[in-house]
Backbone as CSV, one residue per row, in Angstrom:
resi,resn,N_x,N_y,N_z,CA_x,CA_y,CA_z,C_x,C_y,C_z
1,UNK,2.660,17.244,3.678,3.328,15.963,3.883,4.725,16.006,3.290
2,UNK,5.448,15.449,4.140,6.927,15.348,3.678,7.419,13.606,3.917
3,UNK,8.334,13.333,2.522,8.622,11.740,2.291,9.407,11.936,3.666
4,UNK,9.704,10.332,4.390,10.539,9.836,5.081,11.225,8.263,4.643
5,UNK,12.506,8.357,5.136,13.573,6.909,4.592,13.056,6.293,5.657
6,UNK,12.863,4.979,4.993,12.485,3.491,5.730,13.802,2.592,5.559
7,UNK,14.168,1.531,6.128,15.123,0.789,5.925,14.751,-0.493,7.213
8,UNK,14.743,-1.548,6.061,14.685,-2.844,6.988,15.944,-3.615,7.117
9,UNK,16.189,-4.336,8.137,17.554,-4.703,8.514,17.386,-6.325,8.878
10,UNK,17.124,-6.956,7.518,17.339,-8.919,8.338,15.641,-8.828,9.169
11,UNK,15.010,-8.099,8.532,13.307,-8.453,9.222,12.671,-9.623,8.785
12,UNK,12.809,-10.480,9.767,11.691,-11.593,10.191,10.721,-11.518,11.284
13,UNK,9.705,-12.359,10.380,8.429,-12.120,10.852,8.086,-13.550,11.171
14,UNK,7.740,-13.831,12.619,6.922,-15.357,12.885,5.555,-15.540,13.584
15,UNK,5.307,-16.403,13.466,3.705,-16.698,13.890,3.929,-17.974,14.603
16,UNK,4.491,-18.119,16.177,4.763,-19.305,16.515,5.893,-20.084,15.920
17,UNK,5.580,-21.324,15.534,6.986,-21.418,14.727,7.066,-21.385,13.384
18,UNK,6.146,-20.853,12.766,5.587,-20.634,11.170,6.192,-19.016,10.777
19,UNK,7.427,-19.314,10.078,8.445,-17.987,9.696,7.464,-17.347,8.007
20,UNK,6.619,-16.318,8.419,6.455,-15.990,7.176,7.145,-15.333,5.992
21,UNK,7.964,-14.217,7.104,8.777,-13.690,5.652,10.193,-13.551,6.748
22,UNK,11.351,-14.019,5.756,12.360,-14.559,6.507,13.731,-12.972,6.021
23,UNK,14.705,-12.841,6.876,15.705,-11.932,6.639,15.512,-11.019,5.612
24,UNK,14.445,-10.116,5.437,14.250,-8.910,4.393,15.183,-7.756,4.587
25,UNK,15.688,-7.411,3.682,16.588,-6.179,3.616,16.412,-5.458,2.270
26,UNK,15.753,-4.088,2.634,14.992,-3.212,2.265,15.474,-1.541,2.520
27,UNK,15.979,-0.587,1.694,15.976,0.616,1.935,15.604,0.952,0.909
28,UNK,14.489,2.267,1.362,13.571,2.853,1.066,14.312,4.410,0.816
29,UNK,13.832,5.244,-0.122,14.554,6.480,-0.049,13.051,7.655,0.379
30,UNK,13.369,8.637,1.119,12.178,9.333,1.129,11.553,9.927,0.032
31,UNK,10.503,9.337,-0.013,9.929,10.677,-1.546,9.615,9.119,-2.516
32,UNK,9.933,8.103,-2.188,9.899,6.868,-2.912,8.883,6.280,-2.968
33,UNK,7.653,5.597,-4.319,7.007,5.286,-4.209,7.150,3.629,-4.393
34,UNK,6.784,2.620,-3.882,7.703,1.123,-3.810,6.123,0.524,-4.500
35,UNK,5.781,-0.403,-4.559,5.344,-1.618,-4.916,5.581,-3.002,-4.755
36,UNK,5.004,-3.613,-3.965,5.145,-4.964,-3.871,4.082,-5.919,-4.225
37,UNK,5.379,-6.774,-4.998,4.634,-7.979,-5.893,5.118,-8.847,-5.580
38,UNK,3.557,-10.250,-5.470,4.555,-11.406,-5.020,3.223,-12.622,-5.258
39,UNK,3.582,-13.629,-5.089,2.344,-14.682,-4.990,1.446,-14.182,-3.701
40,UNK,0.415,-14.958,-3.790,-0.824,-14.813,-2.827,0.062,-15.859,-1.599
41,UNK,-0.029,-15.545,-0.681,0.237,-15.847,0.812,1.619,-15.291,1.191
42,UNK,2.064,-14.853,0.066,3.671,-14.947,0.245,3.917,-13.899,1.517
43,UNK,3.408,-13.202,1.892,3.809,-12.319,3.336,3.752,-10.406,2.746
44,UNK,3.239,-10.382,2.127,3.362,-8.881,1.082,2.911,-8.028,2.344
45,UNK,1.494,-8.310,2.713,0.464,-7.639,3.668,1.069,-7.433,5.335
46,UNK,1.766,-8.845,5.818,2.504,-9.229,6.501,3.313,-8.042,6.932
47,UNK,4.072,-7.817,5.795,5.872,-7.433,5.782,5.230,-5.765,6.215
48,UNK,4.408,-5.087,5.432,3.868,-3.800,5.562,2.838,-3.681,7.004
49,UNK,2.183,-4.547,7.497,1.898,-4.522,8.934,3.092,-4.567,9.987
50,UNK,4.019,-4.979,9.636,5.516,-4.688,10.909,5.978,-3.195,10.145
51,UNK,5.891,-2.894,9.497,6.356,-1.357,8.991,4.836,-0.481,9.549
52,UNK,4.094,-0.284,9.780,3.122,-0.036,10.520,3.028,-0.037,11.802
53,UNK,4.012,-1.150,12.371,4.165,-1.505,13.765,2.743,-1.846,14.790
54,UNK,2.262,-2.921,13.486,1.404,-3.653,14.003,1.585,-5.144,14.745
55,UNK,2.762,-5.479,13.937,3.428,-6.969,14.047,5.033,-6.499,14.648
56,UNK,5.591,-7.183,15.289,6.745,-7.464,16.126,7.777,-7.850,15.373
57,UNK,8.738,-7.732,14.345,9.697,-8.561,14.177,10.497,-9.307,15.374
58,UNK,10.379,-11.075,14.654,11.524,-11.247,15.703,12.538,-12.049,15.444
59,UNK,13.043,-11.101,14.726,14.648,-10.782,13.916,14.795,-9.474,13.546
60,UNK,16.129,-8.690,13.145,15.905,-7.432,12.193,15.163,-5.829,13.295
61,UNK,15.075,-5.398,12.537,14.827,-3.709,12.927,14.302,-3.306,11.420
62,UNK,13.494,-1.931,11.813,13.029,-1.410,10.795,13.115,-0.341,11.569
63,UNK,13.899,0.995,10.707,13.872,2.182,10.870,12.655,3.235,10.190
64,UNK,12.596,3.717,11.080,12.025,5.147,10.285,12.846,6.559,10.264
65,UNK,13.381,7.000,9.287,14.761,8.148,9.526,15.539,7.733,10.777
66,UNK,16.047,6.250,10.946,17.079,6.453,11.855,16.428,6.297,13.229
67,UNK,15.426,5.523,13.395,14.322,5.507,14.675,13.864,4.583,14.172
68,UNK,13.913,3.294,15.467,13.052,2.151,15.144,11.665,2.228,15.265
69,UNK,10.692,1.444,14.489,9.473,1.330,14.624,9.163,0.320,16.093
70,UNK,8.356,1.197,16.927,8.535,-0.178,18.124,6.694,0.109,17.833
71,UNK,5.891,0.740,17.251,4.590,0.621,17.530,4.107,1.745,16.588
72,UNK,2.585,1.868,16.416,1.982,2.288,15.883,2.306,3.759,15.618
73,UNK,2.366,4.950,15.031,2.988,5.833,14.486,2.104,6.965,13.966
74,UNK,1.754,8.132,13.830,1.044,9.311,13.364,1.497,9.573,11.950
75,UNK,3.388,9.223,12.073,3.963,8.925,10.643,3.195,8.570,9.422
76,UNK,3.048,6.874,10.178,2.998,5.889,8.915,1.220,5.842,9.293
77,UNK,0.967,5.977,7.863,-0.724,5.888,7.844,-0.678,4.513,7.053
78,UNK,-1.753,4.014,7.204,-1.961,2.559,6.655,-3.722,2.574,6.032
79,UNK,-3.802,2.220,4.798,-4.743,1.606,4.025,-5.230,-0.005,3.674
80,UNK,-6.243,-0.067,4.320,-5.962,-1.347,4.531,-7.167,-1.909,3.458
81,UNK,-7.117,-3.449,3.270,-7.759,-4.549,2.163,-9.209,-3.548,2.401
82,UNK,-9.619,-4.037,3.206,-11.421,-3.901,4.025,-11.609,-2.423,4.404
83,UNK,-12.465,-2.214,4.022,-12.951,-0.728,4.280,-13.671,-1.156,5.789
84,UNK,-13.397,-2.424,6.798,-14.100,-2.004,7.843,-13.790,-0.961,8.773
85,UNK,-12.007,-0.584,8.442,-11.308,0.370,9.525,-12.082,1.422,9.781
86,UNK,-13.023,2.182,9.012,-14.019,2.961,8.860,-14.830,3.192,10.389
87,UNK,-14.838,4.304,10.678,-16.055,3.976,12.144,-17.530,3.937,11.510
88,UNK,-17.799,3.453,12.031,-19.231,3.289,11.781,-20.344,4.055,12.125
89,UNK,-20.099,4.511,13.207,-21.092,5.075,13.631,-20.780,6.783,13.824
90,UNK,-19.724,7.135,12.459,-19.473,8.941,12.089,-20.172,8.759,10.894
91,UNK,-20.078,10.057,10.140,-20.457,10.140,8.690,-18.885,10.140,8.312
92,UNK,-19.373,10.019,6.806,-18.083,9.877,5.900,-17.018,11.383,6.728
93,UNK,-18.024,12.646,6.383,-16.769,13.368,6.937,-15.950,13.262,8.003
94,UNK,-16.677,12.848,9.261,-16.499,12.443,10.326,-15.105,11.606,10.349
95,UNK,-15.340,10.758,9.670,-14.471,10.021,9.497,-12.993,10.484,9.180
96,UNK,-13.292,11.066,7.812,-12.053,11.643,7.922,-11.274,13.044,8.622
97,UNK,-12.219,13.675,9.408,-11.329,14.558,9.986,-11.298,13.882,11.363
98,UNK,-11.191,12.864,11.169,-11.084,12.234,13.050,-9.456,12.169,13.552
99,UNK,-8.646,12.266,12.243,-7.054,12.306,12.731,-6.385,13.504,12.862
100,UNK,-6.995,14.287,11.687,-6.611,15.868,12.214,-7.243,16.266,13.491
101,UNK,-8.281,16.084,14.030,-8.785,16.221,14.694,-8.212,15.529,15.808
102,UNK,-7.673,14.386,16.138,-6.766,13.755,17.121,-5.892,14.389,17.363
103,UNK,-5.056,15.106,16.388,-3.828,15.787,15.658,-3.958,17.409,16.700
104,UNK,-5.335,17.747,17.144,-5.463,19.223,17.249,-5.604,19.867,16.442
105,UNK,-5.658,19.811,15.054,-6.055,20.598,14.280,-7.418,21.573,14.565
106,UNK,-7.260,23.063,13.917,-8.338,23.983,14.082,-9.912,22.820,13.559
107,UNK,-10.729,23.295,13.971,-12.065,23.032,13.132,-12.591,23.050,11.780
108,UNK,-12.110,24.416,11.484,-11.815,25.135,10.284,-10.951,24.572,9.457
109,UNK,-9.980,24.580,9.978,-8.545,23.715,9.036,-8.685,22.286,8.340
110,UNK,-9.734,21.481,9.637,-10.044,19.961,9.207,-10.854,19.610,8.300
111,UNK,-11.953,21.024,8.385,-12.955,21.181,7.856,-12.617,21.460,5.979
112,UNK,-11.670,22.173,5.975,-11.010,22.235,4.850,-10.278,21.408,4.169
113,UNK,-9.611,20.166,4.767,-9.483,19.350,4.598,-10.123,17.868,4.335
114,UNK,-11.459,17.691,5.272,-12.313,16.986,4.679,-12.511,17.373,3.447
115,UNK,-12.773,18.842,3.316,-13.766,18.990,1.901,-12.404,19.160,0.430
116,UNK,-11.305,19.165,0.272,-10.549,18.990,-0.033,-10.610,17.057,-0.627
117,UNK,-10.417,16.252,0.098,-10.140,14.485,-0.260,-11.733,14.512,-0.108
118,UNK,-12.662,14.552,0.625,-14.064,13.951,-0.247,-14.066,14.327,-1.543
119,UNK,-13.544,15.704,-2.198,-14.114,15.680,-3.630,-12.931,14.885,-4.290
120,UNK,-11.932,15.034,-3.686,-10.941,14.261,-4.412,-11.430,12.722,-4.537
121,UNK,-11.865,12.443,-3.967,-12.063,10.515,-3.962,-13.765,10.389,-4.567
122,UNK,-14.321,11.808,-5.143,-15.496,11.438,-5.613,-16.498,11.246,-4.466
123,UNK,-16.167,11.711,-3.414,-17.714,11.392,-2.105,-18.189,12.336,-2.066
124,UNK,-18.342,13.641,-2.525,-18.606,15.238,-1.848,-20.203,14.467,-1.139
125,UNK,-20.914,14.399,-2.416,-22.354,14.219,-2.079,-22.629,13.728,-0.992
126,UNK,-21.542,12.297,-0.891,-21.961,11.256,0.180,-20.948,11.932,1.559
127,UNK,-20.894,12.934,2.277,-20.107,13.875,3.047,-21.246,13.442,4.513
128,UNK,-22.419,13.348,4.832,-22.922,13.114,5.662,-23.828,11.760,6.080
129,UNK,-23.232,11.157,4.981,-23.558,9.934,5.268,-22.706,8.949,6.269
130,UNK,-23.149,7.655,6.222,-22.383,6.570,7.292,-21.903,5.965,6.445
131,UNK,-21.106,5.148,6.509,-20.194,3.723,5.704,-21.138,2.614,5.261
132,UNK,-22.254,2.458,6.283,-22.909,1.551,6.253,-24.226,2.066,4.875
133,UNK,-24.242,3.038,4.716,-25.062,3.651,3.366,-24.149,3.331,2.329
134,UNK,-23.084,3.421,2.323,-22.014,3.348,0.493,-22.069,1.614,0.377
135,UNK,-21.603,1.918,-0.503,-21.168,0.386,-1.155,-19.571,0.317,-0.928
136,UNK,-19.398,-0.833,-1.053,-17.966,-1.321,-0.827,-16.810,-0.372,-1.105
137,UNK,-17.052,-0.460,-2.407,-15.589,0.522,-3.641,-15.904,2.076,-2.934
138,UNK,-16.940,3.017,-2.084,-17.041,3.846,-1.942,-16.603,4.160,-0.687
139,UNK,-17.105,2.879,0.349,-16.133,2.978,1.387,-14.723,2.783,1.496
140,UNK,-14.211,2.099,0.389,-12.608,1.844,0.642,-12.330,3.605,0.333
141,UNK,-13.283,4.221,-0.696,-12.360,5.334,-1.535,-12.170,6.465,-0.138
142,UNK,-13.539,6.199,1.074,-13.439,6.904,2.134,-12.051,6.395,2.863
143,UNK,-12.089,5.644,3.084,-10.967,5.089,4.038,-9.221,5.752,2.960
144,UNK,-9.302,5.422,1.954,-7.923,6.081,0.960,-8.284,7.563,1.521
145,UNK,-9.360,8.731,1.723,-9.372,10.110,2.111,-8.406,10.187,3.493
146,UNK,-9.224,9.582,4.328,-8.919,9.940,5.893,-7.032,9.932,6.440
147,UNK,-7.278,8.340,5.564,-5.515,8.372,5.844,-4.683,9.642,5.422
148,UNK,-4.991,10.072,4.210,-4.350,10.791,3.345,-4.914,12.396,4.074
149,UNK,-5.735,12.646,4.869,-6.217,13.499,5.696,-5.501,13.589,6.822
150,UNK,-4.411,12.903,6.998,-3.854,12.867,8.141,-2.359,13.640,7.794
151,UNK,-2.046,13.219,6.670,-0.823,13.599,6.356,0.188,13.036,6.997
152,UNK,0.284,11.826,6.504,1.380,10.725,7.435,2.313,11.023,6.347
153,UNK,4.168,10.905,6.994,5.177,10.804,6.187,5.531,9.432,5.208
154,UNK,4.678,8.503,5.888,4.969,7.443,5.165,3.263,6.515,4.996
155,UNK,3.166,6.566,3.423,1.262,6.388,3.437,1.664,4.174,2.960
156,UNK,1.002,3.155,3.535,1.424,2.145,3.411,-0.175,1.642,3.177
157,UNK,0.119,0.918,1.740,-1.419,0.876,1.073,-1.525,-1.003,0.876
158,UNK,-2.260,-1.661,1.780,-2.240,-2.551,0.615,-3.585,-3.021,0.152
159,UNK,-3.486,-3.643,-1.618,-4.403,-3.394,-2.280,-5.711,-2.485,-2.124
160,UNK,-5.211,-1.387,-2.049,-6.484,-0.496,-1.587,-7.738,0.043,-2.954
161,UNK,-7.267,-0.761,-4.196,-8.126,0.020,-4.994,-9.209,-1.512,-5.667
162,UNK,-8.590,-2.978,-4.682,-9.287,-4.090,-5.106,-10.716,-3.870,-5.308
163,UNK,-11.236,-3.275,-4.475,-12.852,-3.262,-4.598,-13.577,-2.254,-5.351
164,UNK,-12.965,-1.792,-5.908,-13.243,-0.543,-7.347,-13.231,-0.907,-8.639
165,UNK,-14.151,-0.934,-9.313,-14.681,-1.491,-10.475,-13.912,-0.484,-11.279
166,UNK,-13.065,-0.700,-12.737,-12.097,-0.778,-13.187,-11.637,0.844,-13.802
167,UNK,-12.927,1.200,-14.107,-12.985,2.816,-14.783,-12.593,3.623,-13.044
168,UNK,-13.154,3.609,-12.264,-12.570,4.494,-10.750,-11.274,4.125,-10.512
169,UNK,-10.970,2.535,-10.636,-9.700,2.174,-10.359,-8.782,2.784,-10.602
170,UNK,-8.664,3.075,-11.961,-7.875,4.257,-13.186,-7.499,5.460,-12.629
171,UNK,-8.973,6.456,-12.432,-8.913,7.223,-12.111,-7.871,7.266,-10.676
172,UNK,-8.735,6.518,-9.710,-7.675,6.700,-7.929,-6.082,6.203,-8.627
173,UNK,-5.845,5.633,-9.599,-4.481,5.499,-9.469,-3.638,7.004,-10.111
174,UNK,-4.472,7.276,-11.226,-3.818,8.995,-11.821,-4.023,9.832,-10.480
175,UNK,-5.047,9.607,-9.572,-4.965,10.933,-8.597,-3.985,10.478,-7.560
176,UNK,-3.872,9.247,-7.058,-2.536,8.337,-5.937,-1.443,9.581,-6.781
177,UNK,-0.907,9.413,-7.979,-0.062,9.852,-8.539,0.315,10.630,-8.434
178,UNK,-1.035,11.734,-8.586,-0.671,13.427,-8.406,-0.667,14.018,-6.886
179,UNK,-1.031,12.804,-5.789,-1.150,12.951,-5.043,0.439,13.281,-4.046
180,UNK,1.068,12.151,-4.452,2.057,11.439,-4.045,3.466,12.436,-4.699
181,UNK,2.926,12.450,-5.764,4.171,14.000,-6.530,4.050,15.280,-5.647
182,UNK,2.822,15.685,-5.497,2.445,17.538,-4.784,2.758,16.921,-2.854
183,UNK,2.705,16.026,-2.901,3.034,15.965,-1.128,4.397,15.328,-0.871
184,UNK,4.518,14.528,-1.714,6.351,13.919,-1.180,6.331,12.817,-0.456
185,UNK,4.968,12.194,-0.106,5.207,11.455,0.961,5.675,10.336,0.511
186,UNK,6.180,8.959,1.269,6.532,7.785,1.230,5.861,6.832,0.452
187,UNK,5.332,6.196,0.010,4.377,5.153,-0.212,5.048,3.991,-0.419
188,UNK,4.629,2.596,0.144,4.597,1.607,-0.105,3.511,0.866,-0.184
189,UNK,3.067,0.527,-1.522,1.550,-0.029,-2.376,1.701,-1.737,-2.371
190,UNK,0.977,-2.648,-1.699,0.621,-3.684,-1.968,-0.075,-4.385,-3.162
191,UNK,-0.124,-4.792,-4.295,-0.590,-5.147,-5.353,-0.423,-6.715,-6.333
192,UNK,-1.746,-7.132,-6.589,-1.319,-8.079,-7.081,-1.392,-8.126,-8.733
193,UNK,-1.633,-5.892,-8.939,-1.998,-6.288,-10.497,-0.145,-5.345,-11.337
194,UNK,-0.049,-6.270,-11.709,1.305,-5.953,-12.941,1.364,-4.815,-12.926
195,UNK,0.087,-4.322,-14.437,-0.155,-2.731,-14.961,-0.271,-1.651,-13.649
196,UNK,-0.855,-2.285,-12.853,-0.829,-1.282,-11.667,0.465,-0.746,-11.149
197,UNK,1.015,-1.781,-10.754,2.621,-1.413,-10.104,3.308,-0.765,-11.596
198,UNK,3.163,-0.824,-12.585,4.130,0.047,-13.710,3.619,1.132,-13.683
199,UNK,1.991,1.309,-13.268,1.635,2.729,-13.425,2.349,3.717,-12.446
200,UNK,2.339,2.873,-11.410,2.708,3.737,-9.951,4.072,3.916,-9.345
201,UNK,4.822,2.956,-9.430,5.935,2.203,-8.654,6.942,3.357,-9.162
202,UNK,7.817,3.879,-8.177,9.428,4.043,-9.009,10.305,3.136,-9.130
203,UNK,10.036,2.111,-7.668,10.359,0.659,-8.399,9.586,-0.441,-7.508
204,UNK,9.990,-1.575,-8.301,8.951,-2.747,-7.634,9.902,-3.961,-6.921
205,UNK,9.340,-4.381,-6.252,10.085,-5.154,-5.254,9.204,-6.529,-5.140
206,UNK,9.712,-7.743,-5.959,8.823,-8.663,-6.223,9.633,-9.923,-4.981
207,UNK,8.559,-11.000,-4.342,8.996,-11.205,-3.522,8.649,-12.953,-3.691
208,UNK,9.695,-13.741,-3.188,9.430,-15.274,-2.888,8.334,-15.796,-2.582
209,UNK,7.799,-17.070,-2.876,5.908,-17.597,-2.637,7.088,-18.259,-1.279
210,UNK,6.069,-17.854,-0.428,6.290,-18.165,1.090,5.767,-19.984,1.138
211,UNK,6.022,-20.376,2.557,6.869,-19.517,3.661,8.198,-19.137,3.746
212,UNK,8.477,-18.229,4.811,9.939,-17.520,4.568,10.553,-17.054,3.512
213,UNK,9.149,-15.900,3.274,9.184,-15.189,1.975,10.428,-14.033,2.096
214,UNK,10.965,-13.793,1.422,11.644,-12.616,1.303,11.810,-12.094,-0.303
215,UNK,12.987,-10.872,-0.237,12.810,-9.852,-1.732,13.387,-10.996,-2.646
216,UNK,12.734,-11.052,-3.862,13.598,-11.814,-5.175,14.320,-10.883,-5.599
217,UNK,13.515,-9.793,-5.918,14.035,-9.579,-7.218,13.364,-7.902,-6.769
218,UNK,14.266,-6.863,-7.710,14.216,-5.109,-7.821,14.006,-4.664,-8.894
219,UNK,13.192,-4.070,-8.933,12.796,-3.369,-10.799,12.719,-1.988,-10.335
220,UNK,13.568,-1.195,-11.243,13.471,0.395,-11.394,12.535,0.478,-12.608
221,UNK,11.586,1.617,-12.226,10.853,2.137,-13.230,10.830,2.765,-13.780
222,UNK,12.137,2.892,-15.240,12.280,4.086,-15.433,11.760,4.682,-16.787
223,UNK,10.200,4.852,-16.493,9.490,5.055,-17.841,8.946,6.508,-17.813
224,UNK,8.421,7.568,-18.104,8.056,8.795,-17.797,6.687,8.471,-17.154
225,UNK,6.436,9.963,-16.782,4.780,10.013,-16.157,4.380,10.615,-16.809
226,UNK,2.793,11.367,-17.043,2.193,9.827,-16.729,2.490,8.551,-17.537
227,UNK,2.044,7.387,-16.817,2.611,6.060,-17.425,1.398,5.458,-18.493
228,UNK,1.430,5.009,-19.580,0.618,4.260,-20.517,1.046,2.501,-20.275
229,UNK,0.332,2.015,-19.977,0.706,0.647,-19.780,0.527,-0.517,-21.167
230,UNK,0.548,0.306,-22.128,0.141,-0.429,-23.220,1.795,0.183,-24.175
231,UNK,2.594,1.208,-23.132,3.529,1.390,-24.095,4.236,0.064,-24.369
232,UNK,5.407,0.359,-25.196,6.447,-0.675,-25.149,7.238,-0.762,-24.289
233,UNK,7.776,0.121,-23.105,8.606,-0.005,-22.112,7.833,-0.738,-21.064
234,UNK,6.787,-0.027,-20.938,5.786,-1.061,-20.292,5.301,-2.354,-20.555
235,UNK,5.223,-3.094,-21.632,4.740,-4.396,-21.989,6.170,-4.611,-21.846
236,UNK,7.460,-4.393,-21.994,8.403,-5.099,-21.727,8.993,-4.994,-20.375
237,UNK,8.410,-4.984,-19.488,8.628,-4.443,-18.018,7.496,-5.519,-17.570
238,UNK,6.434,-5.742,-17.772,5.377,-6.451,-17.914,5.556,-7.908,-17.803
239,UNK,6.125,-7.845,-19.433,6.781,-9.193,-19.454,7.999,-9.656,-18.150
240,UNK,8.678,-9.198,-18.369,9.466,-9.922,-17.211,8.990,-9.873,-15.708
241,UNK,8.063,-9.050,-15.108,7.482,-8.748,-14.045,6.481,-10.564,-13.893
242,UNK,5.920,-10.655,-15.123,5.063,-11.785,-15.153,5.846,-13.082,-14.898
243,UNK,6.884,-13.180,-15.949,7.767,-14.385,-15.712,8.486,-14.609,-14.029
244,UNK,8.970,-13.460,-13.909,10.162,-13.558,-12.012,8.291,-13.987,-11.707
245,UNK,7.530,-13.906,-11.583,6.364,-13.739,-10.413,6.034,-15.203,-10.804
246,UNK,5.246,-15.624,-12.060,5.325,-16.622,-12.401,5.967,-17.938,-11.944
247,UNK,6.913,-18.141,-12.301,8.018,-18.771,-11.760,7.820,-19.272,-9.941
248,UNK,7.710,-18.117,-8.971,7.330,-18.255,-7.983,6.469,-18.899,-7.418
249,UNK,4.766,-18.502,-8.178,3.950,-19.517,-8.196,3.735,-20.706,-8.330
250,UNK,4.307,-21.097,-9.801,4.871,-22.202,-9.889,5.490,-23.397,-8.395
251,UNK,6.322,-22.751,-8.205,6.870,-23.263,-6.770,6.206,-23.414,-5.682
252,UNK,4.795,-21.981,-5.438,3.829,-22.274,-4.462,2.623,-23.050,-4.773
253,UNK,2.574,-23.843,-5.981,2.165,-24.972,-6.087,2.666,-26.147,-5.733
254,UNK,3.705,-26.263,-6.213,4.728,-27.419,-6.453,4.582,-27.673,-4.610
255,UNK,4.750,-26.695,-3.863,5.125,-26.563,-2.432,3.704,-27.207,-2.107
256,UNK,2.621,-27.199,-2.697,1.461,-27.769,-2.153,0.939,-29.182,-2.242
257,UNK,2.117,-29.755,-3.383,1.660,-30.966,-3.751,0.877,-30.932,-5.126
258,UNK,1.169,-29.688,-5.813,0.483,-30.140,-7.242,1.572,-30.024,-7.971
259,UNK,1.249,-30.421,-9.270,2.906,-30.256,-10.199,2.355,-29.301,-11.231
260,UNK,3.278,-28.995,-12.306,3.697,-27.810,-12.778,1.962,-28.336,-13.603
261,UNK,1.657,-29.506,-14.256,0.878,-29.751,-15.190,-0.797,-30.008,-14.662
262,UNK,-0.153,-29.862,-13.090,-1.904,-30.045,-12.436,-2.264,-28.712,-12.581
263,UNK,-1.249,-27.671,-12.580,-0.966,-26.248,-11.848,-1.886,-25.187,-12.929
């Protein structure tokens, strides 16, 4: 896998006449790992489904190296909330060599590659099983393999580690890490947890409580790897990450009809 530059240009996104995330302007460098933080509805999930070229902007352009996104892509792999993307009716391996395997890849080659990200994500055992045998946190960790089995230039995650009980969580974020260093690729991570985005992010991109959400605010991360989130660069990175986000919420209350003291 090799990173690729993204760059959004004035991207709006609508739903009828309901503008969710309004004039975003966004460049991405290849090899860049991003993070986005923002209130709940604010358009986070949204903004990374039109970079996917699932959703239409209609405003703006989004490049990929200099090539608009008009549709779905071999590029950009996507991780999504729900482990339903999963087929159902393969086994876990199945599953994931179904893109190399789209791809033309040898038998052999895919085969090496399944067995490569099952042990990485902790499934070896569960290799011939269905989705419908794991539990939740085991199917998302399948669904994080396959994408990453594909070797897309640009991997677009959001909250993919929600359903992982807190000790695995850890772990998939140190291996995202080492993952993302030895391949180069792109990432842009959806998240609604702080410590997470300091662990991962090179920088974070925190965003307006919608509607007609767009970027607030840019944080460079410039703490070493691996990251301790209990350092002091980190609790003070923390802190202000909480307050800009904070603040926002605040407002996507206020926007609902409650006040700061119902809130």
């Amino acid at each position: 896998m090799r990173g690729a530059a993204l760059d959004l240009d004035a991207v709006t996104i609508k739903f009828g006449d309901f503008t969710a995330v309004d004039s975003v302007d966004v460049s991405v460098r290849a090899g860049e790992f991003i993070c986005l933080l923002g209130p709940s509805g604010c358009g986070k999930s949204t903004l990374i489904s039109a970079i996917a070229g699932f959703e239409k902007p209609a405003n703006g352009r989004i490049h990929l190296e200099g090539q608009e996104i008009r549709g779905a892509s071999l590029d950009v792999g996507m991780v999504f909330q729900s482990s339903e993307a999963l087929f159902d009716w393969l086994t876990i391996r199945q599953n994931i060599e179904y893109g190399p395997k789209m791809r033309g890849v040898a038998k052999k080659e895919r085969q090496a590659l399944a067995d490569e990200f099952l042990s990485l994500v902790g499934l070896a055992h569960c290799a011939d099983q269905l989705p419908r045998q794991l539990s939740g946190g085991m199917r998302q960790r399948a669904q994080i393999a396959r994408v990453l089995a594909n070797e897309p230039r640009v991997v677009l995650m959001d909250e993919p580690f929600g359903a992982l009980d807190a000790q695995t969580r850890q772990v998939m974020q140190q291996e995202l890490d080492r993952i993302w260093r030895t391949s180069g690729c792109t990432v842009i991570f959806v998240t609604h947890d702080i410590d997470e985005a300091i662990v991962l992010a090179d920088r974070i991109l925190v965003m307006t409580a919608g509607p007609e959400a767009t970027i607030k605010s840019s944080y460079d991360v410039d703490i070493p790897r691996p990251r301790d989130e209990a350092g002091d660069e980190a609790i003070a990175l923390h802190r202000k990450l909480r307050e800009d986000i904070g603040a926002e919420v605040r407002k996507a209350l206020q926007g609902q009809g409650l006040t700061q003291e119902g809130s």
